[in-house]
Structure formats: C-alpha cells, structure tokens
LOMI-285856 format. One record per residue: x, y, z of N, C-alpha, C, CB in turn; residue number from 1; residue in one letter. Coordinates in Angstrom, 2 decimals, always signed. Glycine has a CB too. Layout:
REM LOMI-285856
n.xx n.yy n.zz ca.xx ca.yy ca.zz c.xx c.yy c.zz cb.xx cb.yy cb.zz num residu
X Y Z X Y Z X Y Z X Y Z NUM a
...
//
This chain:
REM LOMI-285856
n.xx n.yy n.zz ca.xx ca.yy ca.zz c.xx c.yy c.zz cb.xx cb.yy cb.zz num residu
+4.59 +4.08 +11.06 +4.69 +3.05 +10.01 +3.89 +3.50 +8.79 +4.16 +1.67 +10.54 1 x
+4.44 +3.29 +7.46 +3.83 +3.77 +6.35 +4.01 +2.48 +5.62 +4.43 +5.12 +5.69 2 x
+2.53 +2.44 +4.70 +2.61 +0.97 +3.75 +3.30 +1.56 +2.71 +1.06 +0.15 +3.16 3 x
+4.29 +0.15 +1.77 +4.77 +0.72 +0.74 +4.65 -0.44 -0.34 +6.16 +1.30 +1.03 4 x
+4.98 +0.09 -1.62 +4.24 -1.35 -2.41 +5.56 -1.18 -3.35 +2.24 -1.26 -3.38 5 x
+6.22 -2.46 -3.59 +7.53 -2.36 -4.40 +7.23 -2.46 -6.15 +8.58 -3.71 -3.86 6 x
+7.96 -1.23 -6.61 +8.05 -1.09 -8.04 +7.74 -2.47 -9.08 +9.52 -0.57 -8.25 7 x
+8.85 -2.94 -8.34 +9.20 -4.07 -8.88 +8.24 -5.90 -8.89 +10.49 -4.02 -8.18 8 x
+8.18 -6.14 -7.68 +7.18 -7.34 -7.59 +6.13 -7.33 -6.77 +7.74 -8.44 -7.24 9 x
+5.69 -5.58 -6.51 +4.08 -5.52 -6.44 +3.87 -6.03 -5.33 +3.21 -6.24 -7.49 10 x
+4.93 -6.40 -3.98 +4.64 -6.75 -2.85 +4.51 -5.43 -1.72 +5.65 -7.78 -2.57 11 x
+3.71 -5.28 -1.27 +3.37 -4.85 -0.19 +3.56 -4.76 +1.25 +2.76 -5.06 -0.29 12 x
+4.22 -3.88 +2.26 +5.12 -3.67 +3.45 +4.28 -2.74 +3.73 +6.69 -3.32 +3.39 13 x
+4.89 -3.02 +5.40 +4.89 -1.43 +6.12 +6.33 -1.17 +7.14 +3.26 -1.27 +7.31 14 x
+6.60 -0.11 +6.66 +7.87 -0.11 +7.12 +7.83 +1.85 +7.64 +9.14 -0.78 +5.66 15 x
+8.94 +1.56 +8.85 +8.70 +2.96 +9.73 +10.04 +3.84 +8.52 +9.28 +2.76 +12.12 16 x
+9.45 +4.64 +8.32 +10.35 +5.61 +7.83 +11.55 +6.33 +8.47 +9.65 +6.46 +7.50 17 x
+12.57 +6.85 +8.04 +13.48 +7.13 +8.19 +13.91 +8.48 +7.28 +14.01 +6.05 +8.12 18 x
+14.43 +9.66 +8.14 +14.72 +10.38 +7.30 +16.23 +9.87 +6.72 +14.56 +11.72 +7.85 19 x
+16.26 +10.10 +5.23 +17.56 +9.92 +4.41 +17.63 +8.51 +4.48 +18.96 +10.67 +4.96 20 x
+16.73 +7.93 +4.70 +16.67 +5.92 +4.26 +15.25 +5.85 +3.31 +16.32 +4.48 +6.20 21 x
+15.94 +5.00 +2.51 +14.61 +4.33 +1.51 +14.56 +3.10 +1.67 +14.66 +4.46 -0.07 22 x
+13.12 +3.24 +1.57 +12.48 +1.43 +2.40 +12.82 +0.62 +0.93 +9.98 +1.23 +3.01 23 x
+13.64 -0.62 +1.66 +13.69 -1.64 +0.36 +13.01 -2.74 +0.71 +15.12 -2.13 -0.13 24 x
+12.43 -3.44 -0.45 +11.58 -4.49 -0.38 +12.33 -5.78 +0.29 +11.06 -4.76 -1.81 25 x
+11.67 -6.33 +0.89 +11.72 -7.73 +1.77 +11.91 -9.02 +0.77 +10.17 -7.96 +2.69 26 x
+11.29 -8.24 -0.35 +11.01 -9.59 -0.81 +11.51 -9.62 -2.72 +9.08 -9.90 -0.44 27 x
+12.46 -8.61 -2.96 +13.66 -8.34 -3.92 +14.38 -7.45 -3.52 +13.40 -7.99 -5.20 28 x
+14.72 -7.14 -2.56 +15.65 -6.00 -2.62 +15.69 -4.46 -3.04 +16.39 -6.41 -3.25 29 x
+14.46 -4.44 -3.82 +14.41 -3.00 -4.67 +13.82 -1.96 -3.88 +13.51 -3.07 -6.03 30 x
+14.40 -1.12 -4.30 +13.50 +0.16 -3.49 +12.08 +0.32 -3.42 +13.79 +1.45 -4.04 31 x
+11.45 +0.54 -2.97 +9.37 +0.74 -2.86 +9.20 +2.09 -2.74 +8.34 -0.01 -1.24 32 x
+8.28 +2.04 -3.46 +7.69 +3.61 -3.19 +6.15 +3.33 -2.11 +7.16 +4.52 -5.13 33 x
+6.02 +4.62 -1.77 +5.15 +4.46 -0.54 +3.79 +4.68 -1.01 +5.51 +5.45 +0.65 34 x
+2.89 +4.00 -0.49 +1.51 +4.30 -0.86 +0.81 +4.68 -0.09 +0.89 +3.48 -1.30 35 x
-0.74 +5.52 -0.52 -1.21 +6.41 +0.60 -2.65 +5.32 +0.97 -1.59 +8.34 +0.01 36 x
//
C-alpha cells in the first residue's frame, strides 16, 4: 500500500498499486499522484 494525495482536492489515500493502473481519487475521481 502506498499513500497518495490527489492533485486536485488535496485528499489523501492509500491505495495498493498496480502495475499499468493509476490510483484515482475516492473522493473526485481524478488521478493522485503518490506521496513519499
């Protein structure tokens, strides 16, 4: 599981990665980038 924080409304996940999947936010839809 890797935390990820969305571009968009700054919400915060942890979601298990996937090769060739991008984690989308729970909470708009948008893609997240991952944080360390």
């Amino acid at each position: 599981m890797i935390q990820f924080k969305c571009k968009i409304c700054e919400l915060v996940f942890w979601c298990a990665v996937i090769l060739g999947h991008k984690p989308i936010c729970p909470g708009c839809g948008q893609e997240a980038k991952g944080v360390s």
